[in-house]
Structures are given as C-alpha cells and as structure tokens.
C-alpha positions, 0 to 999 in steps of 0.5 A, spaced: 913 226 210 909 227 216 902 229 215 899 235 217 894 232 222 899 231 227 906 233 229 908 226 233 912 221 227 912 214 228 917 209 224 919 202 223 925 200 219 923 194 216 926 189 210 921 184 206 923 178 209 926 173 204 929 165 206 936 165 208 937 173 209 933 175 214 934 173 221 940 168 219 943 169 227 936 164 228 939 159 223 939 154 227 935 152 231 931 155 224 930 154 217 931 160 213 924 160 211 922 159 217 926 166 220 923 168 214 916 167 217 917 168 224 920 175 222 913 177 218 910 176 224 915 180 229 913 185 223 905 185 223 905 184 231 910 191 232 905 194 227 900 192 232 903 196 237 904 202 232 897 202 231 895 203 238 900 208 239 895 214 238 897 221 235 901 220 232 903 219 223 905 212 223 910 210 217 914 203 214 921 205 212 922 199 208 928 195 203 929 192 198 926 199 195 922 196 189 918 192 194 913 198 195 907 193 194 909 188 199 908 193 205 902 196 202 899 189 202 902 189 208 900 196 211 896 198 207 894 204 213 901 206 214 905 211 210 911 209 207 918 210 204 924 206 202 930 207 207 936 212 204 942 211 206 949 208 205 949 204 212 944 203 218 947 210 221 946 214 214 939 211 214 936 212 221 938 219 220 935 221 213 928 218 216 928 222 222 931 228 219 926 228 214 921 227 218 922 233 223 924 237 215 916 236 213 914 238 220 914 233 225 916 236 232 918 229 235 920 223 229 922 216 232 924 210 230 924 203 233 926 196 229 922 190 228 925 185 232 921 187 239 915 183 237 913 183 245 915 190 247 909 194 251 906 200 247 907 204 254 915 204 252 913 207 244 908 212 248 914 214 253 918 216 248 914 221 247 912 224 253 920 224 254 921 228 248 916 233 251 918 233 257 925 237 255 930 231 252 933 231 246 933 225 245 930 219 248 933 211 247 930 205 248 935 200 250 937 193 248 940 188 254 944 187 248 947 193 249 944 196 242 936 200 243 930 198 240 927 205 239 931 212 238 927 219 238 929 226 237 926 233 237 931 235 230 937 232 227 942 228 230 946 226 224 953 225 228 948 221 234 947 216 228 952 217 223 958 216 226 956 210 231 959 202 229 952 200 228 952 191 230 956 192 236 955 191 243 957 198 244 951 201 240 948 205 245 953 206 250 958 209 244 951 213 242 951 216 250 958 218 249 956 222 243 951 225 246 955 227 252 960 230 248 954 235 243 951 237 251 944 233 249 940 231 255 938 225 253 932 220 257 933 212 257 926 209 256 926 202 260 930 196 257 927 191 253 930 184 248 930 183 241 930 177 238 936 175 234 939 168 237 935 162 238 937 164 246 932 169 246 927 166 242 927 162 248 926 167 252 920 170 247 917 163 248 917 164 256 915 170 256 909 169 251 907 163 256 906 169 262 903 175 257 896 176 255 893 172 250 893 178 245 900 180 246 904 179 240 899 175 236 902 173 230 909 171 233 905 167 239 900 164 233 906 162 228 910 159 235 904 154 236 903 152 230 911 150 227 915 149 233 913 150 239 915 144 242 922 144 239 928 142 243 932 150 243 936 148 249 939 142 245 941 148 239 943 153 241 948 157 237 955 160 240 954 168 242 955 172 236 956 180 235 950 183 237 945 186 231 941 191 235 937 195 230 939 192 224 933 193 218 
C-alpha cells in the first residue's frame, strides 16, 4: 500500500456522503442533504490538511467500495483503497497493518469530522512515533480519538474496543497497558457529530484564519450561517468517535 518514496503512511476513513445516512446525529438542526453536504466539505478540508502533511504517502480508505470514481474526482493525488472489515476495529486494523506490510514504518489513520484540527497535530504523531511510542492517540473530548498511529500491528488495540462509545479511548489505553506498549497522547481536539458541536465549529471559525477549514467555513455562510442552533439542539447521544 505504501509507496517506495517514503516509509511515512497517511490515511483518512471516509464514506461518499449520501442524504439521510451520513452525519444523521446532525439532523436536526439539518437536513439530511444538508449533512450530506456539510460532511463533503469536512472531507475536501481534512484532504487539505493531509496535503500539507509533507512526507508522507496519503491514502483514501473509502465505502461503499464500488464508489472508487468519487473519490478519484474527488482526489484524484491521493491513493486509494476500499475499507475491509466486518466492524470500524477490523477496518482500522487492515489498513494500518497493511500498510506497515507494504513497507511503511509508521501508518496512521484520522477520521474525517475534524475539519479545523491543526496540521501540527497530524505532524506530531509522526515525530512521536519516531520518538520511541508504539502508538500515538489523538484524543476526542468526547472520549473517542480523531487520529491513531502505530509502528506494527495492533490488532487487539482496534479489534477488541467497542467502538461508538464513550469509553473508545480509555478502553484502548487499558489495552495498551495490558500489551506493555508505550503509548503517546497528541493534544485534544472535536469532531463534529451534534448540532452542539457544529456550534462550536461555527464559533471557532469566527476566530481562525481565514484559510482554515475553507469548504466548511465557505458552505456554513452560504446555507445556514444565521440559523438558530441554540433553539435546536438535540438531546446527548452515544458518541461516534471515528465512525467511517
């Protein structure tokens, strides 16, 4: 999977976006199509920040797998694979140990729900790896991780978590306590899953630079910037964490 100019693997996990199946925790305060839409654009902005990732082999790990020629529209600079895998765990571990198989040194995966997360932190992950950690963790305050990278396989890291929990990431540390791997946390960041934290996105936008997160930000002014979250709030529900 990796190619022979760098030993350095990056991958997102990402699913074609598709009205009333895609970021359905979003609805309301959206509608389906308009999930749809806004998780096309978390997706072009997290290739955005792989593409100034340097050094590294980037990769589009996708379903449905016969969807192949949306993503080369889509990414057309990006290698591509369709996920394997019965569950998100089996999936996460394929692609990672695949990549480490066809000579990467260091794979990492991060989901696609993160459209303001700083390329610092994709970046870091690497320099951990590099400096002694068998893996590294990206951490959601939701309690699951945006990003998860390792130096060799770690099937029982992703295989046998509960994943769409609460207790994603600290179940995975208990994991790695128990297999003596020295594990590094990168800082905390968001994904976007509730209309809550697309209000959080919206704030946050207000404050970055204007060339962060650019489809996201360009979509919210033009189709519901001045909508009312705050009077459509959903009730808490499970967390995702990285769901794709």
């Amino acid at each position: 999977m990796a190619h022979k100019h760098t030993d350095r693997f990056l991958a997102v996990v990402a699913k074609r976006p598709a009205a009333g199946q895609t970021k359905t925790r979003l609805c309301p305060p959206l509608s389906g199509a308009e999930a749809a839409a806004l998780y096309e654009c978390f997706l072009a902005d997290t290739l955005d920040l792989m593409r100034q990732t340097d050094g590294v082999e980037r990769a589009i790990i996708y379903l449905p797998e016969d969807e192949s020629g949306y993503f080369r529209q889509l990414a057309p600079d990006f290698a591509l694979h369709p996920q394997r895998g019965d569950d998100l765990g089996a999936r996460l571990d394929n692609l990672l140990s695949d990549a480490l198989a066809a000579g990467a040194r260091q794979a990492v995966v991060m989901d696609s729900d993160s459209p303001t997360l700083p390329v610092s932190s994709v970046q870091e992950a690497y320099a951990r790896l590099d400096t002694g950690a068998d893996v590294v963790f990206g951490p959601c305050d939701d309690g699951g991780y945006y990003l998860v990278g390792v130096t060799r396989p770690q099937p029982r890291l992703l295989r046998e978590v509960a994943m769409s929990t609460a207790t994603v990431l600290e179940d995975s540390l208990a994991i790695a306590r128990s297999l003596g791997l020295k594990v590094s946390l990168l800082p905390v960041w968001y994904d976007v899953d509730t209309g809550a934290e697309l209000e959080r996105l919206q704030a946050e936008l207000r404050h970055l630079p204007p060339e962060t997160a650019q489809h996201t930000r360009r979509w919210l002014a033009e189709s519901i910037e001045r909508r009312p979250f705050d009077k459509l709030r959903t009730s808490p529900e499970p967390v995702e964490g990285m769901t794709q």
